[in-house]
SETOR-891323 format. One record per residue (C-alpha): residue number from 1; residue in three letters; x, y, z. Coordinates in steps of 0.25 Angstrom, whole numbers, plus 5000, padded with zeros to 4 digits. Example, Ala and Ser with C-alpha at 12.3 -4.5 7.8 and 13.67 -1.06 7.14 Angstrom:
seq/type/X/Y/Z
1/ALA/5049/4982/5031 $
2/SER/5055/4996/5029 $
***
This chain:
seq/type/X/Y/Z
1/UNK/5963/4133/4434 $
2/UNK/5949/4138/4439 $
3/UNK/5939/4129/4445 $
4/UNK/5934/4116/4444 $
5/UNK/5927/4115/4431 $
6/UNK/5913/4109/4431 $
7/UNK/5918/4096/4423 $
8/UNK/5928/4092/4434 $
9/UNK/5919/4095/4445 $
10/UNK/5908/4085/4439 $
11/UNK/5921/4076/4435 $
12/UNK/5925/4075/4450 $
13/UNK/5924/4063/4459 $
14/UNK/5928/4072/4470 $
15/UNK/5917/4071/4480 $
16/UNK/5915/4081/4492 $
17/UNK/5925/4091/4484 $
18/UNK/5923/4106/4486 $
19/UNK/5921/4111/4472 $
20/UNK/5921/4126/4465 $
21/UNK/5912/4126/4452 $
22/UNK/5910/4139/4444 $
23/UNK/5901/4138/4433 $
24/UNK/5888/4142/4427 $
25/UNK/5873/4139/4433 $
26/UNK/5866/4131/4425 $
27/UNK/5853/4128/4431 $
28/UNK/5848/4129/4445 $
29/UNK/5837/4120/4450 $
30/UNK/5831/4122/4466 $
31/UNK/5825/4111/4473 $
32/UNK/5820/4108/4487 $
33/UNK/5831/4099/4489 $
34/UNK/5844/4108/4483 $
35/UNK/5847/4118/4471 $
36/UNK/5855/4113/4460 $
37/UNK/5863/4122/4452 $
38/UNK/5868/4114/4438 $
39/UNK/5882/4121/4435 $
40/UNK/5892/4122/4422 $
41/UNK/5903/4129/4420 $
42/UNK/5906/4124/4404 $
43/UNK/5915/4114/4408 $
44/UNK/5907/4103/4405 $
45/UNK/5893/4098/4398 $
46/UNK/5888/4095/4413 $
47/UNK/5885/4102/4422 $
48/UNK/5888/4102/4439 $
49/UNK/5876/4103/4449 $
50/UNK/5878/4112/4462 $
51/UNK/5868/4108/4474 $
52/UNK/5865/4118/4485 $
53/UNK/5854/4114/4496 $
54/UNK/5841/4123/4497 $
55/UNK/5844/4137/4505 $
56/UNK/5860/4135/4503 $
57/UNK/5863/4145/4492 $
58/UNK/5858/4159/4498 $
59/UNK/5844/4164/4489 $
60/UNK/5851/4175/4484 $
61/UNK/5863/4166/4478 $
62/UNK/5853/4156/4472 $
63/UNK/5844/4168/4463 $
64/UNK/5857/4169/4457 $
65/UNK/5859/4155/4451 $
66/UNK/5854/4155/4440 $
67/UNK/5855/4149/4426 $
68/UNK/5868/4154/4420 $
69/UNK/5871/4162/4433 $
70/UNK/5889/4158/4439 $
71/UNK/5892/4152/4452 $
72/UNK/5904/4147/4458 $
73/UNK/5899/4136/4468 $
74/UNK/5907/4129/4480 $
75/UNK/5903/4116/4483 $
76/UNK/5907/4101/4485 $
77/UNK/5906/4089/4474 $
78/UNK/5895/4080/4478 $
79/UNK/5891/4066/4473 $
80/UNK/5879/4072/4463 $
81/UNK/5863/4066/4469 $
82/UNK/5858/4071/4454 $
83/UNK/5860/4062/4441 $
84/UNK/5868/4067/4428 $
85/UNK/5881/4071/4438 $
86/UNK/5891/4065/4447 $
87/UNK/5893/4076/4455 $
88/UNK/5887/4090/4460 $
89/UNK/5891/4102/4470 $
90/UNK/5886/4104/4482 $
91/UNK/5885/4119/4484 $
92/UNK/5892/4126/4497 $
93/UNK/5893/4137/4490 $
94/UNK/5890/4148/4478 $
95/UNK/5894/4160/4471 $
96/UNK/5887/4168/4460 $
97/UNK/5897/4171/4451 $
98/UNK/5886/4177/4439 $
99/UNK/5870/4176/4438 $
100/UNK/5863/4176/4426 $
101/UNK/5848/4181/4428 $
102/UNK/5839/4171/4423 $
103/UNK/5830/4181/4417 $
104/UNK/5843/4184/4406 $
105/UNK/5851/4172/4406 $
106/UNK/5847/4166/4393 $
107/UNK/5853/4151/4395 $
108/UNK/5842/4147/4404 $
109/UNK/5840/4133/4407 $
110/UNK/5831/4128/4395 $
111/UNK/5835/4126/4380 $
112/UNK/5840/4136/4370 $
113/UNK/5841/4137/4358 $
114/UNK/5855/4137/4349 $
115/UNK/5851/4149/4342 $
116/UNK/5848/4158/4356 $
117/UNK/5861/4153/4361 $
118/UNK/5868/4158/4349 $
119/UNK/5863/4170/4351 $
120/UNK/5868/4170/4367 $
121/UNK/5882/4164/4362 $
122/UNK/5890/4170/4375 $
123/UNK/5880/4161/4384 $
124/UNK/5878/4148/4376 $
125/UNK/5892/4142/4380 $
126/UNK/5883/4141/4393 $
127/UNK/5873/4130/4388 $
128/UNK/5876/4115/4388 $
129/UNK/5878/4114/4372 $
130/UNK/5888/4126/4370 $
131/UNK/5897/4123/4379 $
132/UNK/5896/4108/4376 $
133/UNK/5900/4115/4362 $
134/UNK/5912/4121/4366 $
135/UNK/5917/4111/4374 $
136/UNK/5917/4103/4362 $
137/UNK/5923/4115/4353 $
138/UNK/5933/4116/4365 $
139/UNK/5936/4101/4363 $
140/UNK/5937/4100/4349 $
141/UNK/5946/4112/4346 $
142/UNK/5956/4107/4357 $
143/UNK/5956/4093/4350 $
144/UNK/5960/4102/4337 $
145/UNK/5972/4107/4342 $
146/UNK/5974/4095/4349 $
147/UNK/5973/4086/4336 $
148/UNK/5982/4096/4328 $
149/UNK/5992/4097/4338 $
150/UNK/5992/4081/4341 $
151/UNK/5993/4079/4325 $
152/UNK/6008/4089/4324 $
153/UNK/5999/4101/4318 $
154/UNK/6002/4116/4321 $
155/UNK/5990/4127/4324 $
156/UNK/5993/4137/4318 $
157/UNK/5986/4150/4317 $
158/UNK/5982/4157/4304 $
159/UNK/5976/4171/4303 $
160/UNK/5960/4175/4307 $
161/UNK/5965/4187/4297 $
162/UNK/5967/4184/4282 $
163/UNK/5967/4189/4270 $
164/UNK/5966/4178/4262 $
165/UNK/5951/4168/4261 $
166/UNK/5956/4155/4260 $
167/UNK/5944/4148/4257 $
168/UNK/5941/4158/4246 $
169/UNK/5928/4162/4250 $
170/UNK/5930/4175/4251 $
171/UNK/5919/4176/4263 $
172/UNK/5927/4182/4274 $
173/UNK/5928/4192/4285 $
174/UNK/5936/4204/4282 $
175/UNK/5946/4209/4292 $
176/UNK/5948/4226/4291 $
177/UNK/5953/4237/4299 $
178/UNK/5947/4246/4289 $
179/UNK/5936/4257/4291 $
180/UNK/5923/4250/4281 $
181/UNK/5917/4263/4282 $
182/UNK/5927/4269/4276 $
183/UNK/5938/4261/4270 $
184/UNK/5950/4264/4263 $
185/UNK/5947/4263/4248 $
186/UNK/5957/4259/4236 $
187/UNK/5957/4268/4222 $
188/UNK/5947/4260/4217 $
189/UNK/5938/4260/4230 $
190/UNK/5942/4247/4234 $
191/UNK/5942/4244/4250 $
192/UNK/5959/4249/4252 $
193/UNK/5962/4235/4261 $
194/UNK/5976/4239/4261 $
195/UNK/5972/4250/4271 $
196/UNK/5967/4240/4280 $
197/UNK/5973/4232/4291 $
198/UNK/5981/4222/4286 $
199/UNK/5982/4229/4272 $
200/UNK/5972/4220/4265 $
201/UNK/5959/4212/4266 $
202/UNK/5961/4204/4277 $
203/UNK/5947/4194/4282 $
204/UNK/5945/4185/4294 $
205/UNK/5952/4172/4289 $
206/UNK/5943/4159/4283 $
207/UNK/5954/4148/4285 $
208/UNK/5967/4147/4290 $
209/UNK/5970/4138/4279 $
210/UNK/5979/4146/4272 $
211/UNK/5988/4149/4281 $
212/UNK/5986/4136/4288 $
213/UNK/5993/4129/4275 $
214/UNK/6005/4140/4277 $
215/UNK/6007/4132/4289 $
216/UNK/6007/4119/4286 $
217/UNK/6018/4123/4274 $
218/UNK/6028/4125/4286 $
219/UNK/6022/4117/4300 $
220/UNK/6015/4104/4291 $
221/UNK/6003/4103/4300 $
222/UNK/5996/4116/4306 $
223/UNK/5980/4117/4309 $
224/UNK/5973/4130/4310 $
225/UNK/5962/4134/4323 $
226/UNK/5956/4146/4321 $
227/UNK/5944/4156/4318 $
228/UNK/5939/4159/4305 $
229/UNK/5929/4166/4297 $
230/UNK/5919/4165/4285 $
231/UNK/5911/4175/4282 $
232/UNK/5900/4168/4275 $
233/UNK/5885/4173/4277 $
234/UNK/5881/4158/4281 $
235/UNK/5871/4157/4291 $
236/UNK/5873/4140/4292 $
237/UNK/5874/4133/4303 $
238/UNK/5887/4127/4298 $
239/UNK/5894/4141/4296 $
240/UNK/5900/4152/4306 $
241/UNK/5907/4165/4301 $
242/UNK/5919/4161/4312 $
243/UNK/5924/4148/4314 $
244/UNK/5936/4140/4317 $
245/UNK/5944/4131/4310 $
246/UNK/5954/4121/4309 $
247/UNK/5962/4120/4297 $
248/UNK/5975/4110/4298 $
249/UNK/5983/4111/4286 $
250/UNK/5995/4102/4284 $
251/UNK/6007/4100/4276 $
252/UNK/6010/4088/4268 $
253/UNK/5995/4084/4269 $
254/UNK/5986/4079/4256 $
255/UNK/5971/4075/4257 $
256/UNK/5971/4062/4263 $
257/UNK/5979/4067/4276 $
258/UNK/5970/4079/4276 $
259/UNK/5960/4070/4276 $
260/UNK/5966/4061/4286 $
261/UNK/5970/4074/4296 $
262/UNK/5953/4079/4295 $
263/UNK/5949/4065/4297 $
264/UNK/5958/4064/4310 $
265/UNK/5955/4076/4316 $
266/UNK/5941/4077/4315 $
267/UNK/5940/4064/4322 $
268/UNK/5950/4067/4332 $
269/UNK/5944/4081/4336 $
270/UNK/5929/4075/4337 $
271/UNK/5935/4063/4344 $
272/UNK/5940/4072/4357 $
273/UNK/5926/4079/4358 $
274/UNK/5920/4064/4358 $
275/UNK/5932/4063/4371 $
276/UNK/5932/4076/4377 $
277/UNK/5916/4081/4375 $
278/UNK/5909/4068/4377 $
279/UNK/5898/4075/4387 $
280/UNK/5896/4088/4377 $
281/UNK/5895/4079/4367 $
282/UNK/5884/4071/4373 $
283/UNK/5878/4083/4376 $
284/UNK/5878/4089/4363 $
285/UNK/5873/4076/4358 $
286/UNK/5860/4076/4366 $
287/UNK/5858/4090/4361 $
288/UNK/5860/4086/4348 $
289/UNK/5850/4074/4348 $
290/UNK/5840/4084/4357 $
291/UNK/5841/4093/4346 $
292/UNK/5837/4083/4337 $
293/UNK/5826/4075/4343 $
294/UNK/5815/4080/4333 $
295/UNK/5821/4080/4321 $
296/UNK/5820/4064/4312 $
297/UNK/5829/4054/4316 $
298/UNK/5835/4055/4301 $
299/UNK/5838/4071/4304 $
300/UNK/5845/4070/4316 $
301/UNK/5860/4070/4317 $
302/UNK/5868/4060/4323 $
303/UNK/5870/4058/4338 $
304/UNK/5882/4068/4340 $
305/UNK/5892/4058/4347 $
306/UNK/5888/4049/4336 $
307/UNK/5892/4059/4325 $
308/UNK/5905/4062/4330 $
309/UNK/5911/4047/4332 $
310/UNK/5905/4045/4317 $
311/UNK/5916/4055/4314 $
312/UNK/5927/4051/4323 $
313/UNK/5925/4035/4321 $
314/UNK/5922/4034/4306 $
315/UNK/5935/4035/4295 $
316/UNK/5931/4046/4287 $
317/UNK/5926/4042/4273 $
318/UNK/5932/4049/4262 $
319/UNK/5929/4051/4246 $
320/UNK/5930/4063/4236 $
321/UNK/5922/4072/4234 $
322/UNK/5918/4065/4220 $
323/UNK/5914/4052/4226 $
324/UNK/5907/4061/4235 $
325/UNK/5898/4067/4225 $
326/UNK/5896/4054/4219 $
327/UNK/5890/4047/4232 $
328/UNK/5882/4061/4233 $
329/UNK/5876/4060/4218 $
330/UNK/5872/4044/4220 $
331/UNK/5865/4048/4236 $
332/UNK/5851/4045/4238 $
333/UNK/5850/4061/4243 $
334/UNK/5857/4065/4228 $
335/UNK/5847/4056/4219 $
336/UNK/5834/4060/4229 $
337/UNK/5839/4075/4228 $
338/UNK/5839/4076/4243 $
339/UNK/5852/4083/4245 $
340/UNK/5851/4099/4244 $
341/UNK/5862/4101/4235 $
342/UNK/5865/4095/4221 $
343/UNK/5876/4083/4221 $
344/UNK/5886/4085/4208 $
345/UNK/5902/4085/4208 $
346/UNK/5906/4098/4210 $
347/UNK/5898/4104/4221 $
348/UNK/5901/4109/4236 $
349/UNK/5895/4097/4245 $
350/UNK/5883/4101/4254 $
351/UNK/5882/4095/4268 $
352/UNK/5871/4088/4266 $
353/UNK/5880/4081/4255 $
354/UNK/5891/4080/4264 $
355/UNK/5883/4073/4275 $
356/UNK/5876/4064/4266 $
357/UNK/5891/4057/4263 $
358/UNK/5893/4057/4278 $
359/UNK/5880/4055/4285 $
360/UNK/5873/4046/4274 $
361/UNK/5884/4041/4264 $
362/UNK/5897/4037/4272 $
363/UNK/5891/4039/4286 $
364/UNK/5905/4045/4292 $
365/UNK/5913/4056/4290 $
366/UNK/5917/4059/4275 $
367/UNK/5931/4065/4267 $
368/UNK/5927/4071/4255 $
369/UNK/5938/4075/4244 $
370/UNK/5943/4081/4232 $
371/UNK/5933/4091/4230 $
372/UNK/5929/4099/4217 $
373/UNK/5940/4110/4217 $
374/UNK/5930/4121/4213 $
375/UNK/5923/4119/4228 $
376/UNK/5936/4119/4236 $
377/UNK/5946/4129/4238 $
378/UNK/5958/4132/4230 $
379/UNK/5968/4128/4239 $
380/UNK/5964/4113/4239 $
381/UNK/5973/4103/4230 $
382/UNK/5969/4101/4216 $
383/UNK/5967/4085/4213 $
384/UNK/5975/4080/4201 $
385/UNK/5961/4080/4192 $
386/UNK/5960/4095/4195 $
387/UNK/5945/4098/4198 $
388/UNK/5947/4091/4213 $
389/UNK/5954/4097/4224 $
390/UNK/5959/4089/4237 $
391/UNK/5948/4093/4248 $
392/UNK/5944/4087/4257 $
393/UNK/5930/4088/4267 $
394/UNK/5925/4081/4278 $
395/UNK/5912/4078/4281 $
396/UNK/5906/4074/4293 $
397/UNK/5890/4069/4296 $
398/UNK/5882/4080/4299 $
399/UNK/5889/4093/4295 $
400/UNK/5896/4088/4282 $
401/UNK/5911/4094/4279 $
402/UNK/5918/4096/4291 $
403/UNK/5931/4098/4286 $
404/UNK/5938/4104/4274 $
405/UNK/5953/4102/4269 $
406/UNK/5961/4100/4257 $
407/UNK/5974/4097/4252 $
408/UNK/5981/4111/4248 $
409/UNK/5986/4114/4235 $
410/UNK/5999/4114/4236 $
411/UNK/6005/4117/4223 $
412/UNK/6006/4133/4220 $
413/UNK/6000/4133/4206 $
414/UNK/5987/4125/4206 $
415/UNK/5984/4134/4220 $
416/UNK/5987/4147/4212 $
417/UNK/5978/4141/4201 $
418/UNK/5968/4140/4212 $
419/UNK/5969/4152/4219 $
420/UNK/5967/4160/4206 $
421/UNK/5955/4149/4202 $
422/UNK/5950/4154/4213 $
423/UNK/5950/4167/4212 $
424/UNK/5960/4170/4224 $
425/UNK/5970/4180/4221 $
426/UNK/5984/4172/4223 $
427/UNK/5992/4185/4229 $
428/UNK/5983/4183/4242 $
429/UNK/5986/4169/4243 $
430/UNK/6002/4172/4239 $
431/UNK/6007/4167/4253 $
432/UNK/5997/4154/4252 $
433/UNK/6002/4150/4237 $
434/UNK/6017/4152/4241 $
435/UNK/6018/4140/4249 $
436/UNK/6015/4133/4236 $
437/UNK/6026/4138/4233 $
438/UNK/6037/4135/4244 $
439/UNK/6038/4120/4248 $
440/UNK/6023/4118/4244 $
441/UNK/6017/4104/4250 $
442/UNK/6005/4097/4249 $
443/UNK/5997/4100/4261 $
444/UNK/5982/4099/4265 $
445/UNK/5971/4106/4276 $
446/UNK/5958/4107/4281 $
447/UNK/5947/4114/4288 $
448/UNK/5939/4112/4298 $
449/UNK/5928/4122/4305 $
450/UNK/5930/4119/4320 $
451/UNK/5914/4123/4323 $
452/UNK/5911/4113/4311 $
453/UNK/5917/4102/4319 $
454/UNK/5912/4108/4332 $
455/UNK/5897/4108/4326 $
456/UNK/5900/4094/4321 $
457/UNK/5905/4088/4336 $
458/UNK/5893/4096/4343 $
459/UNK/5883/4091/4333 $
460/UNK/5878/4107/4335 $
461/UNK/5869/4111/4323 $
462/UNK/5875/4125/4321 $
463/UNK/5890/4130/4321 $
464/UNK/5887/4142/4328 $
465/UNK/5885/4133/4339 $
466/UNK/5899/4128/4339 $
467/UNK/5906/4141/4342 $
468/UNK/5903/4149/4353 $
469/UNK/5901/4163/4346 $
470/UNK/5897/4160/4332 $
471/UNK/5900/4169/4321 $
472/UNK/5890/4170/4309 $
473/UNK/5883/4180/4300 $
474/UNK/5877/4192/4308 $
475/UNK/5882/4185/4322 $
476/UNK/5895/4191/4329 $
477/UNK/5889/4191/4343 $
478/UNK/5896/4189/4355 $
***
């Protein structure tokens, strides 16, 4: 399956093996005594040292060794003489697979910036922090899949293309095959859609949810895993225009075993990157706290590792969103007019309000429910006083709601009352209403945005450092 994979070589207690490495230079350093060439090949945090003697590698071949540059070496596994690894190669011999000119190569050995490698996105998988990044990414969406799949849950996959916005935003990409310069027009100089593709407007879906509760209605318990898309002019470092999300949705389920299921997952995902990405971690950490070092103690966040088994090892607390408001009225920030935003029943919670019940109030992670109906969306449960609905959030230390979910409304005529509240026309929604109508069930859901969690596990300050080619207003590169 391909060669030996940096990790394992460094791994191995096989001394006086012969070993092939092919991986990327990362520095090379000459002294009187030996040349030391610093390998990775994106396997691992750490990287492999290769030794040649003075005068062993032909001139020629050593000007090509550079920074950046390919090789595939040939050597044998020695006991290391250097501190920091086990074990190095001793080189016999090397092949330049790919140089890269030090004059143009721009991931020189020194420190760069996140914005310059945002904008040399194909090449920052190369530096130690991306590919600590997507190491963990790759870790924690395998632990999705995993956890769902442990847990009797079925992915299934719901449409990129829509033609319906489920969170009723109305901020979406549209999907046409149609000629903009020159579209069909209807009698009354409308844009004729039913000329187009798919015979109607169609746009780049913002949530499988819709379709994700079709399938629980028949398999119990699906999940969704997939790209979406929200066409918002946000410039934030919490928001991408393309994103993944993972929305379960499960039959027979009412708040408190949505509640449970979010609690449990989250802890269980985050719990594998702690197992599976202890030395990425650590390394993001000390970037992390490196990043930090100037700023006041009081304005620094909390040690990464430290943050995460806050999450993991503390029960979640959980409350309504009234009581909620009510410790946010009575806070010391409130009565000194320190927070940003105004504190009254009935508003849309900032983060910084959200943080203050986790970080300052409850110190672990915090449930919030039965929201204001006005502020959530029409398909969550009315209560039984009718201006609440069955919502829930979650909100972690440092970033604030992480997930979203409710209890659906199941019964046909408070959703239709809802929809039309709304403003949504029912017929669009005609297939979502009629399973209200045939051998309706209670049944509940929520959303999470996968870079959301990913920022959260790396501690990185900006999502668009958590997805290998982000997607945000006037940026389609690559």
């Amino acid at each position: 399956m391909g060669p030996v994979q940096i990790k394992q070589i460094l791994q191995s207690t096989e001394i006086g093996q012969t070993v092939e490495v092919k991986a990327w230079v990362r520095t090379k350093r000459e002294s009187k005594n030996a040349i030391f060439i610093a390998l990775n090949d994106g396997s691992t945090i750490h990287n492999l040292q290769a030794v040649a003697e003075p005068g062993q590698l032909p001139d020629d071949t050593l000007r090509l060794i550079t920074t950046g540059s390919c090789l595939r070496i040939e050597g044998t596994l020695v006991a290391s003489q250097g501190s920091g690894q086990a074990v190095e190669v001793k080189i016999e011999h090397v092949q330049v697979y790919g140089t890269a000119d030090p004059d143009e190569y721009p991931l020189q050995p020194k420190k760069h910036s996140l914005e310059f490698l945002r904008e040399i996105a194909h090449l920052r998988p190369r530096t130690n922090t991306f590919s600590a990044i997507l190491r963990v990414r790759h870790a924690l969406a395998f632990a999705v899949h995993k956890y769902y799949n442990d847990n009797g849950f079925f992915y299934l996959h719901t449409p990129i293309i829509t033609a319906s916005d489920a969170e009723g935003a109305g901020e979406m990409f549209r999907v046409t095959t149609l000629d903009m310069n020159k579209p069909p027009r209807t009698e009354d100089g409308a844009i004729d859609y039913k000329e187009d593709f798919f015979g109607r407007e169609t746009n780049l879906t913002v949530s499988g949810q819709l379709e994700g509760e079709l399938g629980a209605m028949a398999l119990s318990k699906i999940y969704t895993f997939g790209p979406t898309f929200r066409a918002e002019n946000s410039n934030t470092t919490r928001h991408l225009a393309e994103f993944w999300m993972i929305e379960p949705e499960m039959a027979f389920f009412e708040l408190k075993d949505n509640m449970d299921l979010a609690e449990d997952f989250v802890k269980s995902v985050i719990s594998t990157a702690l197992e599976q990405c202890a030395d990425d971690l650590a390394f993001l950490q000390n970037r992390l706290a490196e990043e930090e070092k100037n700023k006041p103690q009081n304005e620094r966040s909390m040690p990464l590792l430290e943050k995460l088994k806050f999450v993991v090892e503390n029960p979640f607390e959980r409350l309504t969103y009234t009581e909620a408001i009510d410790i946010l009225v009575k806070s010391k920030p409130h009565k000194e007019k320190k927070f940003q935003y105004h504190v009254e029943w009935g508003i849309d919670l900032q983060s910084e309000h959200e943080r203050y019940l986790v970080e300052k109030h409850f110190k672990k992670p915090v449930i919030l429910t039965n929201y204001p109906r006005a502020i959530k969306a029409f398909y969550m449960k009315l209560d039984e006083d009718g201006k609440t609905v069955r919502a829930m959030d979650v909100l972690f230390p440092g970033i604030g709601e992480i997930i979203g979910g409710s209890q659906r409304e199941e019964n046909y005529d408070i959703l239709l009352e809802r929809v039309q509240e709304v403003g949504i026309e029912p017929e669009s929604l005609w297939w979502y209403l009629e399973t209200r109508k045939f051998g309706t069930a209670p049944h509940a859901g929520f959303g999470l945005g996968f870079e959301r969690l990913v920022q959260f596990v790396t501690g990185m300050g900006n999502i668009r450092d958590v997805i290998p080619f982000p997607r945000f207003p006037k940026s389609a590169e690559f």
